[in-house]
N, C-alpha and C positions, 0 to 999 in steps of 0.2 A: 372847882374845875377851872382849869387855863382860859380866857378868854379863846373863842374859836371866831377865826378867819372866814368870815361870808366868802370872800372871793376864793379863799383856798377850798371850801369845802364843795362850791356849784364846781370848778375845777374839776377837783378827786371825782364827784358824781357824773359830771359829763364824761371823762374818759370810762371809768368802770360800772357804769349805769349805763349813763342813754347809749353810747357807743358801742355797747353791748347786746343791742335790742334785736330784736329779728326784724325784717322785714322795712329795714330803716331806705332801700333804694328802690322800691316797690313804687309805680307810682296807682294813685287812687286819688279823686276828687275828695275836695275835705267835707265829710262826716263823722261827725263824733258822737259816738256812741255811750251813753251813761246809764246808769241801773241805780233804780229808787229800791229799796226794800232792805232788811236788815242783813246783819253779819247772819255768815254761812250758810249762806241758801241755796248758793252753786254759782257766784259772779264770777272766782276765779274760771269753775270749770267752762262756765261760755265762754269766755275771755279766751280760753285757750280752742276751745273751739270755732270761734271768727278766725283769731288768729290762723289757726291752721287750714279753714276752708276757703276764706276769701283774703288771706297774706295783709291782717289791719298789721298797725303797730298798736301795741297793749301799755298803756304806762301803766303801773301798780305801786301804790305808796305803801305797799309793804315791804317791794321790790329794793323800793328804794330808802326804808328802814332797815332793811338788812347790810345795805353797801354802808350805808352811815356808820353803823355800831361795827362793821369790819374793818372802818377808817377810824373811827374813834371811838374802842370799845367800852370808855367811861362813859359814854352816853347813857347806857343800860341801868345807872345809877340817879338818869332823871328824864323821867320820860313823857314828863310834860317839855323841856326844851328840845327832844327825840322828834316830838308831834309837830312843833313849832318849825325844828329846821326844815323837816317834812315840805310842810305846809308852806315857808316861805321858795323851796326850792321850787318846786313844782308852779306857784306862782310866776317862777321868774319864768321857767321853762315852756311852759304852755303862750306865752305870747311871741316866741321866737321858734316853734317848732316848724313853720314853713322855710325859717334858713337852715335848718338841720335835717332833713328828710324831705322828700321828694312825696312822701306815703299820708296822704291826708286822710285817711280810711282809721282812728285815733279811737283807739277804747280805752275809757278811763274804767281802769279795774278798782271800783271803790263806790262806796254810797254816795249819790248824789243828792240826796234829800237833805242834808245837814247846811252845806254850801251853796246850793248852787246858786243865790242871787250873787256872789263873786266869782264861783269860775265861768259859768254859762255865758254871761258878758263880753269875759274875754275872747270868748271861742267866737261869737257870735262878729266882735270888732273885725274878728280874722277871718270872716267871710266861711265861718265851718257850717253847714246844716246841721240840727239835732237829732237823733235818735236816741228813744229814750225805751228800755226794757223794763216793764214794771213786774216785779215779785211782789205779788198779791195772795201772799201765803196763809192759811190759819196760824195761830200762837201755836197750837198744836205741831204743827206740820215744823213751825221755823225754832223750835224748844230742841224737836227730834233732829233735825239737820244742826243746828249748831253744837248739842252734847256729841254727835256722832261723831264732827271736827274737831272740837272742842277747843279750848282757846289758843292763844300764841304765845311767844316770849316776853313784850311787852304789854299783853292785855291777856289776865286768867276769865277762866268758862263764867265764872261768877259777875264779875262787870260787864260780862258782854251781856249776858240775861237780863241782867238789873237794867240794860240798856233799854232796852226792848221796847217798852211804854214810851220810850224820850222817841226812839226811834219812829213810833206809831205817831206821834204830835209831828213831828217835821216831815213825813211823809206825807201826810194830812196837806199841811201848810204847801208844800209841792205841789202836789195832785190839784189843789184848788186855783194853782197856774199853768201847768202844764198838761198836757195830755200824752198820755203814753200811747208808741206805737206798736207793741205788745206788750198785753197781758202774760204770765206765766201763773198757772194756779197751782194748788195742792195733785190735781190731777195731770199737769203736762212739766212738773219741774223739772224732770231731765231731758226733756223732749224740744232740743234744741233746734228741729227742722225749722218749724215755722218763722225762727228768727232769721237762720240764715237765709232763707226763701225773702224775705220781707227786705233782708238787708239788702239780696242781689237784685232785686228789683228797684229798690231805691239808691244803689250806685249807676245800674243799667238808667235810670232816669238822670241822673248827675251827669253823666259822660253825653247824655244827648245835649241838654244845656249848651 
């Protein structure tokens, strides 16, 4: 593979990614919103549900794995450096999102229990508050949700399973720092009220600030 342009590619990504985002002139005091628990439990569908009840802006780095392999469809061919540009893009992006958006109200659509002693820092430099949704699911309960999604283009149903245990150890190692401002169980996984209710009351606190 060709050597690939860091500055061309955040480029190609800020035009047909972030500038494509909803809710990018919205304004909202900055909170960010992150979810500990494993693949497919339902993070995208909250995500779209904030998004749509209280106008956050949602980043998703699958979002932004899809625009990647649209712009350089030989990525598909390695997708450890796929994860990497990811990973380095979204670092650049998250310490500059106050110059690009008005809309501080930010859900990262993705596991936070893996990274977050490197992203949460950042946020935190940038004056964000944290919210944090924790999926507190049986094996049972997140076995059933993720074969019913089942895997992606870059990652099959079988590595995301095999995950699962790694997934339980870095959630662990989270949990034993931070404290989630809701819980989501096997009995309220799709019962999105209680978070929006918790969210609007903890922007409704932001805006008195």
């Amino acid at each position: 593979m060709k050597t690939l342009d860091k500055a061309d590619i955040n480029s190609y990504l800020d035009t047909h990614y972030l500038r494509s985002l909803s809710n990018l002139t919205v304004a909202h005091p900055k909170l960010l919103i992150v979810f500990s628990g494993g693949n497919g439990v339902g993070k995208s569908s909250l995500s779209a549900k904030i998004q749509a009840e209280l106008q956050a802006l949602v980043l998703e780095n699958d979002a932004i794995r899809t625009a990647l392999l649209e712009y350089k469809p030989e990525l598909d061919k390695d997708r450890q450096l796929l994860g990497k540009l990811v990973w380095e893009y979204t670092q650049e992006l998250y310490p500059r999102l106050e110059s690009v958006t008005t809309n501080g109200l930010v859900v990262r659509d993705a596991v936070i229990d893996w990274y977050f002693d490197k992203i949460l820092p950042v946020f935190k430099q940038n004056k964000y508050e944290i919210f944090i949704v924790r999926f507190e699911l049986s094996r049972e309960k997140q076995l059933e949700l993720l074969r019913k999604r089942g895997g992606k283009a870059w990652i099959p149903l079988d590595v995301l399973e095999a995950m699962l245990d790694s997934h339980d150890a870095y959630s662990k190692r989270f949990l034993s720092m931070h404290t989630p401002d809701v819980v989501i169980t096997d009995k309220t996984v799709f019962d999105y009220e209680p978070v929006i209710e918790a969210l609007r009351k903890k922007l409704s606190q932001l805006q008195i600030l």
